[in-house]
C-alpha positions as CSV (number, residue, x, y, z in Angstrom):
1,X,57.1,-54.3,-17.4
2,X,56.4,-55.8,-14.2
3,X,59.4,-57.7,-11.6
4,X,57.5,-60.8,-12.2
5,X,57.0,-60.7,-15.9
6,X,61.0,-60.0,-15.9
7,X,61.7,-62.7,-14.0
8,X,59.4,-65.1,-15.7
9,X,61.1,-64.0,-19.3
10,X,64.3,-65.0,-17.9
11,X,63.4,-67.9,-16.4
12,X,61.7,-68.7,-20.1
13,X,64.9,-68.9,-21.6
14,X,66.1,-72.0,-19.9
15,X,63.3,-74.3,-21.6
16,X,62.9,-75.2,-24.6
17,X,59.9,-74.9,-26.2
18,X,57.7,-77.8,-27.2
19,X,56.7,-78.3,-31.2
20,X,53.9,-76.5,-32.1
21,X,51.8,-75.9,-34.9
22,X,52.2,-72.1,-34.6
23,X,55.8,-72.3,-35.1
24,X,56.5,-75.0,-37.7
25,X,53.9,-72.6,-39.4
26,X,56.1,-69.3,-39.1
27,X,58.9,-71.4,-40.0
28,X,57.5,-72.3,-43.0
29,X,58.1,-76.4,-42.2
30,X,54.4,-76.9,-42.0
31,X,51.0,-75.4,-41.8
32,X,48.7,-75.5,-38.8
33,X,46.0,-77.7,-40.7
34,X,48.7,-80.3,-42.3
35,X,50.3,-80.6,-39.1
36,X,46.9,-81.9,-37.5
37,X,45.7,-84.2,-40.5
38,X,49.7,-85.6,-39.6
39,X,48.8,-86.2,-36.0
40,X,45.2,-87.7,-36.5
41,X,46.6,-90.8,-35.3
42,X,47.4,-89.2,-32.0
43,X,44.3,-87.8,-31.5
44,X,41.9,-90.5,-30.7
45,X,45.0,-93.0,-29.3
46,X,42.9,-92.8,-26.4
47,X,39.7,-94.0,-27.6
48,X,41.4,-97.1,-29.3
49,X,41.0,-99.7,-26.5
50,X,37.5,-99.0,-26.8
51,X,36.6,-98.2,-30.2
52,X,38.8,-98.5,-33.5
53,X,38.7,-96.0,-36.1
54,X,36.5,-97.9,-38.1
55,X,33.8,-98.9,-35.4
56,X,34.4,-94.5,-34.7
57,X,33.7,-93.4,-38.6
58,X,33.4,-96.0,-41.4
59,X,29.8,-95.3,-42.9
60,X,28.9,-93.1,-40.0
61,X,27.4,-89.5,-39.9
62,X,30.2,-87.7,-38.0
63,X,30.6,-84.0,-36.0
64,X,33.7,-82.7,-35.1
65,X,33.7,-80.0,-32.4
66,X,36.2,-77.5,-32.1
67,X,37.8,-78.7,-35.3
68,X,40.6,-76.1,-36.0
69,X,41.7,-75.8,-39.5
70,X,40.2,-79.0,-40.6
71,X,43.7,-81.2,-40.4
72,X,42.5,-83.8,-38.1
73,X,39.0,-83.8,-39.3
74,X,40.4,-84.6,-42.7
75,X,42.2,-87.5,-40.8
76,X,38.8,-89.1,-39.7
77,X,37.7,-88.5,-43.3
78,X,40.1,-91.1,-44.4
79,X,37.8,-94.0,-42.8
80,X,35.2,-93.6,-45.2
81,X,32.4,-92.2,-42.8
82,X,29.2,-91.6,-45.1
83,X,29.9,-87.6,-43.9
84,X,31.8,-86.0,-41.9
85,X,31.2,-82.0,-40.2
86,X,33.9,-79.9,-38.8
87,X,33.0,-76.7,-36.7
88,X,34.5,-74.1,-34.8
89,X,33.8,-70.8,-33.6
90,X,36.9,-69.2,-35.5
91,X,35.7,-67.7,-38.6
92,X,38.7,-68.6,-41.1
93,X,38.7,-72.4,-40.1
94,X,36.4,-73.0,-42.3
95,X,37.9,-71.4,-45.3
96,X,40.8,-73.2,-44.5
97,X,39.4,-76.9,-44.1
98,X,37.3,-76.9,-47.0
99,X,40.3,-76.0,-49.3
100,X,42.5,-78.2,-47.4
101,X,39.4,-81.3,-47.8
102,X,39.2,-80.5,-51.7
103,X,43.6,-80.7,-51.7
104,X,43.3,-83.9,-50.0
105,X,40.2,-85.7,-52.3
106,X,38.2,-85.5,-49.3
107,X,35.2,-83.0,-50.5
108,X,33.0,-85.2,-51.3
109,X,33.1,-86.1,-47.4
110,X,34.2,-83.4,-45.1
111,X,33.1,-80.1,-45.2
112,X,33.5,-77.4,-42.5
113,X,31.0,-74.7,-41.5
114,X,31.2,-71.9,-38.1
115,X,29.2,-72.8,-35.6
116,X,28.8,-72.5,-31.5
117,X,28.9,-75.4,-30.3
118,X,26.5,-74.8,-27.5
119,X,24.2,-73.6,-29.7
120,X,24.3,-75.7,-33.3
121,X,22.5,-75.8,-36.1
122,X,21.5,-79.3,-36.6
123,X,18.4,-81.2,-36.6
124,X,18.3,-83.3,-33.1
125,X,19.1,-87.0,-33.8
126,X,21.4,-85.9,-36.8
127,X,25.1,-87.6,-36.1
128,X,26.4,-91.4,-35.1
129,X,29.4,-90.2,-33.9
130,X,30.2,-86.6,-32.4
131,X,34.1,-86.0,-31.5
132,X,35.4,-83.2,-29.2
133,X,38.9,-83.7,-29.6
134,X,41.7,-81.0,-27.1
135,X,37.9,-78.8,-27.3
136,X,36.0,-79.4,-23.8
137,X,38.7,-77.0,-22.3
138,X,38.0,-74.6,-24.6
139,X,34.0,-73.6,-25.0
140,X,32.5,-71.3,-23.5
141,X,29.6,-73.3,-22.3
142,X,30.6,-76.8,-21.4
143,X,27.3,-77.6,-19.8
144,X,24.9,-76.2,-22.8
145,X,27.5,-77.7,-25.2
146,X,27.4,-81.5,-24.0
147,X,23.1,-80.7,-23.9
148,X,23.6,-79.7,-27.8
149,X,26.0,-82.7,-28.1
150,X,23.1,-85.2,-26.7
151,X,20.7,-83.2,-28.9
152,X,22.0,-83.5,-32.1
153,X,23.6,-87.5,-31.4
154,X,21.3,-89.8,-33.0
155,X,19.9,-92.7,-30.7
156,X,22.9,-95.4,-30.0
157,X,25.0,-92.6,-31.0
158,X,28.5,-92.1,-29.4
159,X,29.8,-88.8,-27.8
160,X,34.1,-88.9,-27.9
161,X,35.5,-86.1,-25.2
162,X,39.3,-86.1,-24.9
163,X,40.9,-82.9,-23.1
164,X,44.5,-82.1,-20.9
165,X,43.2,-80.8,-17.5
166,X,43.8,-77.1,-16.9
167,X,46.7,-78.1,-14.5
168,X,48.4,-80.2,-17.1
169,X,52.2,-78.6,-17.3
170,X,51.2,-77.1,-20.5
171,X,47.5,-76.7,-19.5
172,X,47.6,-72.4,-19.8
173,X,48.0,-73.3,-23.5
174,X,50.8,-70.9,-24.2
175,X,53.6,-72.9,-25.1
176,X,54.1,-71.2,-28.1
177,X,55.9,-68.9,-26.3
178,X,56.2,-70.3,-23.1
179,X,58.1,-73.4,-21.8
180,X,57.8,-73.3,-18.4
181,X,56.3,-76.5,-17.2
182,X,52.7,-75.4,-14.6
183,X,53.8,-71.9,-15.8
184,X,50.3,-71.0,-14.6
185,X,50.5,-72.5,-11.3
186,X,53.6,-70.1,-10.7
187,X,52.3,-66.5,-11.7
188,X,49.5,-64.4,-12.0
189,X,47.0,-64.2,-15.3
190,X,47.9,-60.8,-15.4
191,X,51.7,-61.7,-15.2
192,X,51.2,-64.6,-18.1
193,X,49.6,-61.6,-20.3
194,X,52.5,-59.4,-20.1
195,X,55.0,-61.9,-21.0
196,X,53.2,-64.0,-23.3
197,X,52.4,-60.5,-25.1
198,X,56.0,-59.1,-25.0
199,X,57.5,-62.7,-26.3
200,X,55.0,-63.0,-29.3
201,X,54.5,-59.2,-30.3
202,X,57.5,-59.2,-32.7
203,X,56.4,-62.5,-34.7
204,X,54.6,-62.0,-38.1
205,X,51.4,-63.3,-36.4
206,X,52.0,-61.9,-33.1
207,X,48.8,-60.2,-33.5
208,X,46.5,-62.4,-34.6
209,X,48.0,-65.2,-31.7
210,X,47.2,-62.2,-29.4
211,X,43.5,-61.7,-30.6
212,X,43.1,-65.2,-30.7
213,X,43.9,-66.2,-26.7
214,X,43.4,-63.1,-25.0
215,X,39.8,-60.8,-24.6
216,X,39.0,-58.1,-22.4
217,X,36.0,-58.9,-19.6
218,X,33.4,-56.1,-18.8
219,X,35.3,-54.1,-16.8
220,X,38.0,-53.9,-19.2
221,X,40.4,-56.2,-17.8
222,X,42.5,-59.1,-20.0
223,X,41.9,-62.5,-19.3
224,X,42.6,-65.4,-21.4
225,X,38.9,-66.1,-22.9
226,X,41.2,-69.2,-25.3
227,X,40.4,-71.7,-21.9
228,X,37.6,-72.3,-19.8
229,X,40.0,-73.6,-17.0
230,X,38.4,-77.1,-17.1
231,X,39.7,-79.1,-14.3
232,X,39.1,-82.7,-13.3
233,X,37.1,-81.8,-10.4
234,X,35.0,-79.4,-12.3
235,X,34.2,-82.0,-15.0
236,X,33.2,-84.6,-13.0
237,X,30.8,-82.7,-11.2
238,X,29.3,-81.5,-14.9
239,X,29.2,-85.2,-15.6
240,X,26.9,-85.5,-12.6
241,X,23.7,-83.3,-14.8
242,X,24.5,-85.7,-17.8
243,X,21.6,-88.4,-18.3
244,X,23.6,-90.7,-20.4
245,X,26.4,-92.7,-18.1
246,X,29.6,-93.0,-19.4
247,X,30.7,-96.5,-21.4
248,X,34.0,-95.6,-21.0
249,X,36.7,-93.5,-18.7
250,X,40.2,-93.2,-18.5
251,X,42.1,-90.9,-17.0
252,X,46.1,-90.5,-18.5
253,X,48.9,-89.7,-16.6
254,X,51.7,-87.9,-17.5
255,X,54.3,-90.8,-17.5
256,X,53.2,-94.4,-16.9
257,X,55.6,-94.7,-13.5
258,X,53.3,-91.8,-12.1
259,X,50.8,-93.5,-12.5
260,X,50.2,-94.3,-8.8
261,X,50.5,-90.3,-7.9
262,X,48.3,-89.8,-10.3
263,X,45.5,-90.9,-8.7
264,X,46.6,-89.3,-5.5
265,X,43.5,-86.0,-4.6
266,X,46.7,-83.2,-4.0
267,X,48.8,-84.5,-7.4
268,X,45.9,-86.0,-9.6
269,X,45.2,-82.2,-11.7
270,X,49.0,-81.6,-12.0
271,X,50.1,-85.4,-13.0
272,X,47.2,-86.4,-15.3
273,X,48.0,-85.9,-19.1
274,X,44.6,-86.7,-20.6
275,X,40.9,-87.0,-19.0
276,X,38.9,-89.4,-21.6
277,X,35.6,-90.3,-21.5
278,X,33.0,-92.1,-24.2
279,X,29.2,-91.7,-23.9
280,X,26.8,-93.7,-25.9
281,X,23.4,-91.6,-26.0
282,X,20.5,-95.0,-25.1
């Protein structure tokens, strides 16, 4: 093991980790999927000023991109939209939200399929409302996936994005495992690898957290393929090719007394919590 993964291992055991879904799962308080339909709420908090949940779902035709196991989807399902469509490039998501839809009573409304997102198989002018809730940071192909969302959005239709900048604290997504605060502004990729392997390894689904996050690129070489490394800067200038202009922006800071560094060009990626943004296709 490296001096740097040994140092950033020791300096891991001085924060705490923050809840998450992978852990309440391994310690048997609550699955992945139940712990999403119990945070629905807090997933489109930051489309509320805009938009309630009604005015978002109730009689609409609705997509949601990126949709895990189906928790939060389920969630939207409870605003009576006419039908709601999870998808998601992992396989086993689907299993698991259509079994967790038929437990809830919600069959007859959400269903879940696997699907790119950049390349899906609906008819254009299909959905009211398309949601990409914590998911812009993670496809592949943001640009051909927003082209698919505009594709697929009926007329009037409106497109929900909601992600944490890559340079959030927890922005690397591993804190799982990791606590460290902008852990990824401190060390290497290939020094995040090596810990984040050695700390989840031993855990009954070490391996499978493993295959999920990391991939190896064409010469062989592990990289996190989990994140696209969206950043502020880098989505506004893919907002640029976009023919529809926003209705609606906001972007979150980390703490409302930050607020003012927020906007500030050197602090703005490291002290902004949430970039939102609403299109309606015209």
């Amino acid at each position: 093991m490296s001096l740097a993964s040994s140092v950033l291992l020791a300096v891991n055991k001085l924060f705490p980790l923050p809840v998450h879904p992978f852990n309440l799962a391994n310690d048997g308080k609550m699955t992945y999927t139940e712990w999403q339909f119990q945070k629905g709420e807090q997933t489109i908090q930051f489309f509320l000023p805009y938009h309630s949940q009604q005015q978002m779902f109730t009689g609409k035709t609705v997509l949601d991109i990126g949709c895990g196991g189906g928790g939060k989807t389920c969630y939207y399902a409870t605003f009576a939209p006419n039908e709601i469509i999870g998808i998601d490039i992992v396989p086993h998501y689907a299993e698991e939200g259509n079994a967790f839809a038929r437990a809830k009573g919600l069959a007859d409304v959400a269903r879940f399929m696997t699907a790119d997102a950049s390349a899906m198989p609906f008819a254009a002018n299909t959905f009211d409302t398309i949601i990409m809730n914590d998911a812009m940071e993670h496809v592949a192909n943001p640009e051909a996936t927003l082209a698919e969302c505009f594709r697929v959005l009926k007329p009037g239709g409106h497109l929900y994005i909601n992600f944490p900048p890559y340079y959030h604290p927890y922005g690397a997504h591993l804190s799982d495992a990791i606590g460290i605060p902008w852990v990824h502004s401190l060390f290497s990729e290939k020094t995040l690898i090596e810990a984040y392997k050695r700390l989840v390894e031993p855990l009954p689904d070490g391996k499978e957290r493993i295959s999920f996050r990391i991939s190896r690129n064409e010469r062989g070489e592990e990289y996190f393929s989990y994140i696209n490394r969206m950043t502020i800067a880098r989505f506004r200038r893919i907002q640029q090719a976009i023919a529809y202009p926003a209705v609606y922006e906001r972007e979150v800071p980390l703490r409302r007394p930050l607020a003012g560094l927020a906007k500030l060009p050197g602090l703005r990626e490291y002290l902004v919590k949430m970039v939102v943004c609403v299109y309606q296709k015209t």
